[in-house]
C-alpha positions in Angstrom: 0.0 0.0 0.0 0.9 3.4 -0.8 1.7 6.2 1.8 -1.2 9.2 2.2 -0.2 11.7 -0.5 0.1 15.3 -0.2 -1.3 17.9 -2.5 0.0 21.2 -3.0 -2.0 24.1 -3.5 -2.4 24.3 -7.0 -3.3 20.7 -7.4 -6.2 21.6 -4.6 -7.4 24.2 -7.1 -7.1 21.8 -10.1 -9.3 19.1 -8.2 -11.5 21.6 -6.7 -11.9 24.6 -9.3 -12.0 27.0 -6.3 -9.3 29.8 -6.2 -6.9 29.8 -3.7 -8.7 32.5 -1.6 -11.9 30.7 -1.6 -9.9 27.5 -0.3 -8.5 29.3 2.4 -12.1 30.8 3.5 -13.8 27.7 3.3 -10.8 26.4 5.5 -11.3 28.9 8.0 -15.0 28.2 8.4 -14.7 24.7 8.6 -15.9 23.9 5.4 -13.1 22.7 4.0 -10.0 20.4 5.0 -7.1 22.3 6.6 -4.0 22.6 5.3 -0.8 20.8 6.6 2.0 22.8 7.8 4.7 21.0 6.1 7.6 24.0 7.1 7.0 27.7 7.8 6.5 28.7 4.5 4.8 25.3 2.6 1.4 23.6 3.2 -0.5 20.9 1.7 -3.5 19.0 2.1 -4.1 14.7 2.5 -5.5 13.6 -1.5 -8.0 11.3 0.9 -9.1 14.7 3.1 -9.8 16.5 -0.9 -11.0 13.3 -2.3 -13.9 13.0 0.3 -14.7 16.8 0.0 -15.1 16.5 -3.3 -17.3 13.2 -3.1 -19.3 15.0 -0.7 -20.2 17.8 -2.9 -21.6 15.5 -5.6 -25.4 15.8 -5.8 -26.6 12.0 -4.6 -29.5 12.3 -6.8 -29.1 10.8 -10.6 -31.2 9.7 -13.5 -31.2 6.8 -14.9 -28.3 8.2 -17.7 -26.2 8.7 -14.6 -27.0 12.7 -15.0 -29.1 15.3 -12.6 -32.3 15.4 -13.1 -32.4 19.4 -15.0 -35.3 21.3 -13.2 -38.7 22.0 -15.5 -39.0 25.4 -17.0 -42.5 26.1 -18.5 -42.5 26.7 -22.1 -43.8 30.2 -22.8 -46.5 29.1 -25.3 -48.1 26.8 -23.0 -52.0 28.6 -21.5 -50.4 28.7 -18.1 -47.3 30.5 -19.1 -49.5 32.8 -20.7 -52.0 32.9 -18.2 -49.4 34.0 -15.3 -48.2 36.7 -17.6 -52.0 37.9 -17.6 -51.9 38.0 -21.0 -55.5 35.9 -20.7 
């Protein structure tokens, strides 16, 4: 088995798509996994710690394509579009 890797900032915002301010904010709030003080001037962050972060931001909810379900608009020529417009 492999030992817990470390991931340096810019891979966190490469997994993550946040920028590096946003990382640290979350962080702060506790809505984020810490950083590691590896020496006074580096920090980094467990993959696993990122992984499960990101895992738990996933909507749980899927269709049967593996997708999220995209919400319902109602289609502007339909009687009740037009009827909350009070255009009836």
């Amino acid at each position: 088995m492999y030992p817990e890797r470390l991931l340096r900032l810019k891979e966190v915002m490469a997994r993550t798509a946040l920028s590096r301010s946003s990382i640290y904010a979350l962080a702060a709030r506790g809505d984020f996994p810490p950083p590691l003080k590896l020496t006074p001037r580096a920090s980094g962050w467990l993959e696993s710690a990122i992984d499960a972060w990101i895992a738990s931001r996933k909507p749980s909810v899927r269709d049967e394509r593996g997708e999220q379900p995209r919400a319902q608009t109602a289609d502007p020529r339909t009687p009740a579009a037009v009827t909350a417009r009070g255009r009836r």
